[in-house]
N, C-alpha and C positions, 0 to 999 in steps of 0.2 A: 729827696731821698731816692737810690737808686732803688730799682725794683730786680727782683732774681728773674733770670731768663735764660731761655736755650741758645747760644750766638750761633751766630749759622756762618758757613766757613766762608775764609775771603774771598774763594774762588773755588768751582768746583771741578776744574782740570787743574795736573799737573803734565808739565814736557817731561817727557824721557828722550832729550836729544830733540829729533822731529818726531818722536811718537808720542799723541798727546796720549792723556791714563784719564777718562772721565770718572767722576764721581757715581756717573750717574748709570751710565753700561755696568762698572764693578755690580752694585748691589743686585742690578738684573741677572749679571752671571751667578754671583753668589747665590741669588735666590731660585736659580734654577736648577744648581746644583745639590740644594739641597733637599729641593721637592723628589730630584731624583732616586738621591740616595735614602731618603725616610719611605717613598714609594718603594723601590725596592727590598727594601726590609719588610714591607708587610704583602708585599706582593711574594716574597719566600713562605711567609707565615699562612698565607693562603695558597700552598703548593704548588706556586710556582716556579718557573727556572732562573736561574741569577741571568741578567743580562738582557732579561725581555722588556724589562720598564726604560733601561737606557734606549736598546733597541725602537721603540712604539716613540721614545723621546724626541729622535733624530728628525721625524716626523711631526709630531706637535706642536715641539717648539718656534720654527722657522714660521709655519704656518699660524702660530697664534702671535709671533711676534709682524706678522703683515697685518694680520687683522685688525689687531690693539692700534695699528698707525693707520690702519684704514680707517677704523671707528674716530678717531681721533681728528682726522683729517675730516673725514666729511662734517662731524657732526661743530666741529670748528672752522670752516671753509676760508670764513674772512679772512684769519690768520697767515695763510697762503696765497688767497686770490681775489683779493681786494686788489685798491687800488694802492701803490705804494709797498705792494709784497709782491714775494722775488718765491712763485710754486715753487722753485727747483728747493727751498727750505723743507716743503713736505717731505721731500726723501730725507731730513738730516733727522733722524731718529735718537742718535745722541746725545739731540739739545731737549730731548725730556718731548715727552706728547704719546702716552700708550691709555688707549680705553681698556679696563678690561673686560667688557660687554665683547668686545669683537674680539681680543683675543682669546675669549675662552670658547665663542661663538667655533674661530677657524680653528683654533688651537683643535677642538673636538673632533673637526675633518681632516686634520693628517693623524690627530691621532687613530681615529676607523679604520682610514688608510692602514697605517700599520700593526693593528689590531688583526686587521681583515689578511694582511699579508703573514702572521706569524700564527691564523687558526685560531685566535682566544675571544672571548665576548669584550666587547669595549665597555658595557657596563663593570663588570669585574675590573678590570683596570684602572677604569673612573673610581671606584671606590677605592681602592690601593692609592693612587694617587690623592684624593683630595684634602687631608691634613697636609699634605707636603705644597699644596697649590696654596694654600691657606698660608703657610709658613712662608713661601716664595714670595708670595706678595705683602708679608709684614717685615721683609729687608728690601723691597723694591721700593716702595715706599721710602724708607730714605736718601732714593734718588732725589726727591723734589727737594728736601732740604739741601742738598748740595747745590742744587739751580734754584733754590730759593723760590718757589713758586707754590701754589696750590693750598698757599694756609687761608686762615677765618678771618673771622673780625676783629677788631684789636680791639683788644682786651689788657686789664693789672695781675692777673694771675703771675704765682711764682714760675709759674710753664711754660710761661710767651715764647712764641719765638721771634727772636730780633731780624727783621728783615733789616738791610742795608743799603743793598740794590736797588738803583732808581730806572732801571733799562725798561721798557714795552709795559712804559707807565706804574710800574711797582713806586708805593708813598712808604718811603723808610718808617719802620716804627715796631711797636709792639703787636702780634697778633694770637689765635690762636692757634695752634699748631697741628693743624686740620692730619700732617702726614702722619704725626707722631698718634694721636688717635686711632686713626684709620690698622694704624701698625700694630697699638696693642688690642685693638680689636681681630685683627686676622688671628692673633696670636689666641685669643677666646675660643675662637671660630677652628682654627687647627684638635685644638683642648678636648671642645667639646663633640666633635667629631670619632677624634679618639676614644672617647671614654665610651660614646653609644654606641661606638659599633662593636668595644669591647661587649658592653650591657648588654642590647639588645642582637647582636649577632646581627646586623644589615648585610642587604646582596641586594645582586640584579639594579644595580647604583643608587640606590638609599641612602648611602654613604655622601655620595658627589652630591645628590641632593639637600641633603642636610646643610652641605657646605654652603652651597647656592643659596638656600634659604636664609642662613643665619648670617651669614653675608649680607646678601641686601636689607638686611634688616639695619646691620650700621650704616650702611653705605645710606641710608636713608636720613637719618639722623646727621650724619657726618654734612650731609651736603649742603644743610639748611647752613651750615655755619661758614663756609667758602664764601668767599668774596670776589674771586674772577669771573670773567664775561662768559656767561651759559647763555645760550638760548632759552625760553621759558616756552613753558604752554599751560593755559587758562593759570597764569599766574605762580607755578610751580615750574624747578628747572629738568632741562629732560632728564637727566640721571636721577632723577626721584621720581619720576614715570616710567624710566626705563627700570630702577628695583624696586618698584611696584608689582609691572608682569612678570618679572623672571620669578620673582617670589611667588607669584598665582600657581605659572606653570610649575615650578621645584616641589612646593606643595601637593599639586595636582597630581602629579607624576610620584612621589612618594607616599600616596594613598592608594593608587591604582595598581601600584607596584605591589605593595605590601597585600594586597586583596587577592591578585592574578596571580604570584610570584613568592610564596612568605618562602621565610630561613635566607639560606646563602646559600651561594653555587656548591658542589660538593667537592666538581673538576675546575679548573680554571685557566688550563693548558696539560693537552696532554703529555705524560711520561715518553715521550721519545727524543731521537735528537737527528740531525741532520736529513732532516725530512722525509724519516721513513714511513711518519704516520700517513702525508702524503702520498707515499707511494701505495702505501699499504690501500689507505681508501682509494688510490684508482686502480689498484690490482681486482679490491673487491669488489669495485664498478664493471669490472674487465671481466670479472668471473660471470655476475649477473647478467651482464650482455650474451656471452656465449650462452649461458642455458640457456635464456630465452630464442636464441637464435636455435640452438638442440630440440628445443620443443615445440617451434613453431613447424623445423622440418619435419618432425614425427613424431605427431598430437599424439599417438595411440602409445609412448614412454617407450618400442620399444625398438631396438639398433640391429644392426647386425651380428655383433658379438652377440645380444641375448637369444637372436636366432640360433646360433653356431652351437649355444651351449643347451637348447634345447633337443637340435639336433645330435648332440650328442651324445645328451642324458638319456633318448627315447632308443638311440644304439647300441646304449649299454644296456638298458632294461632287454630289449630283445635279443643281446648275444647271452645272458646272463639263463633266458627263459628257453629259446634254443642250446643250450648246455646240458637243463634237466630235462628236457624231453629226449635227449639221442645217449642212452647206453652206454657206456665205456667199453674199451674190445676185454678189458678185464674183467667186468662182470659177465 
């Protein structure tokens, strides 16, 4: 008897002409676009200006998407630089291979980068963004279905996904469907994010933290169930060492936040526009410097106008006091 299951598609490029359309870049765009635009709806919500989370994006994204292929690359090396593999594949990013241990790692330094370039705290940011980071990676995720890679064990459940593909050693058959998991878990993770930073009012990235945490919490569980080649250590694979620590630190870091830092930022970018805050703070760096340059020339406050108008006042007193002392010719 047949058994119900997810098929997974025949192929996960289409041509347009000579432009291939991958399966698997689409769900990264889409899921990038979306993280953007739910970021910037709560980055308005927290008084910010339309255009800064695109803006801080231009920068995070390129930089997290090296990372995810750097992480990916190293912590899988054979794959490229064995014997019988052709490295110049590590650059092909489109045949599927993103950690996101490394892109959310580099992702965070262009995002600074452009945090640091537009004046605003990149914790604030970080919390705007991360149900949208959450959501972005529950459609990325069905990248791998389309290149057929990265599911579990096989399994009769009605959810299987049907692998097909016999290429870099995939056994056609029934599995569990590790992407599709991982997917409605982000989609938790986005949820629950929401709703606590509605509840509890988070700042100073509490937010991002929560994410982090309640992330690697599936990503924990999800990984026991994968079947492809991980490296392990003392028995366990690195991605379940690696959401191990980042869950120490996210934890760690959203206790010490909450201790040093409670509530939420008040500002989050200031009210100006075309960088007059800029100007303004180095006009008022430019004020502070002359005084200090005014009173180092003279300690005792006082100038030569205050002379002038001392001299003055002491002129009038004495034309004022010679006045009543000399007669009029009429009296």
């Amino acid at each position: 008897m047949d058994i119900a299951y997810i098929p997974s598609p025949s192929r996960g490029v289409l041509h347009l002409g000579p432009i291939p359309l991958r399966g698997y870049a689409f769900c990264i765009i889409i899921g990038v676009f979306v993280a953007v635009w739910l970021g910037n709806k709560r980055w308005l919500a927290r008084g910010g200006r339309p255009g800064t989370v695109a803006d801080i994006a231009v920068w995070a994204v390129p930089f997290g998407l090296v990372g995810g292929r750097l992480y990916h690359v190293i912590t899988d090396y054979e794959l490229y630089f064995s014997e019988g593999r052709d490295w110049v594949d590590a650059f092909k990013i489109w045949e599927g291979g993103l950690g996101i241990w490394g892109a959310i790692a580099l992702g965070a330094l262009g995002a600074w980068i452009g945090c640091r370039r537009r004046g605003i705290p990149l914790p604030a940011w970080a919390d705007a963004l991360a149900p949208g980071i959450a959501l972005a990676q529950a459609i990325g995720r069905w990248g791998n279905w389309f290149n057929q890679e990265l599911y579990g064990r096989e399994t009769t459940v009605p959810w299987a996904v049907h692998i097909t593909s016999s290429t870099d050693g995939r056994v056609p058959g029934y599995y569990h469907p590790t992407f599709l998991y991982e997917s409605l878990w982000c989609v938790g993770v986005a949820l629950l994010v929401i709703w606590a930073d509605r509840r509890f009012t988070l700042g100073h990235g509490r937010a991002f933290a929560l994410y982090v945490a309640s992330y690697c919490v599936g990503r924990f569980w999800i990984e026991y169930l994968r079947v492809d080649e991980a490296h392990h250590i003392l028995g366990m694979r690195l991605n379940n060492w690696t959401a191990i620590v980042v869950f120490i630190l996210a934890v760690v870091y959203f206790v010490l936040s909450a201790k040093k830092r409670p509530g939420r930022e008040e500002v989050v970018e200031p009210d100006v526009s075309d960088g007059s805050a800029k100007d303004a703070a180095e006009g008022d760096e430019g004020d502070a410097e002359s005084a200090e340059v005014k009173a180092e020339a003279d300690p005792d406050g006082e100038t030569e106008d205050d002379g002038k108008t001392e001299d003055d006042g002491e002129s009038k007193v004495d034309s004022e006091d010679k006045a009543e002392a000399e007669p009029t010719k009429k009296s």
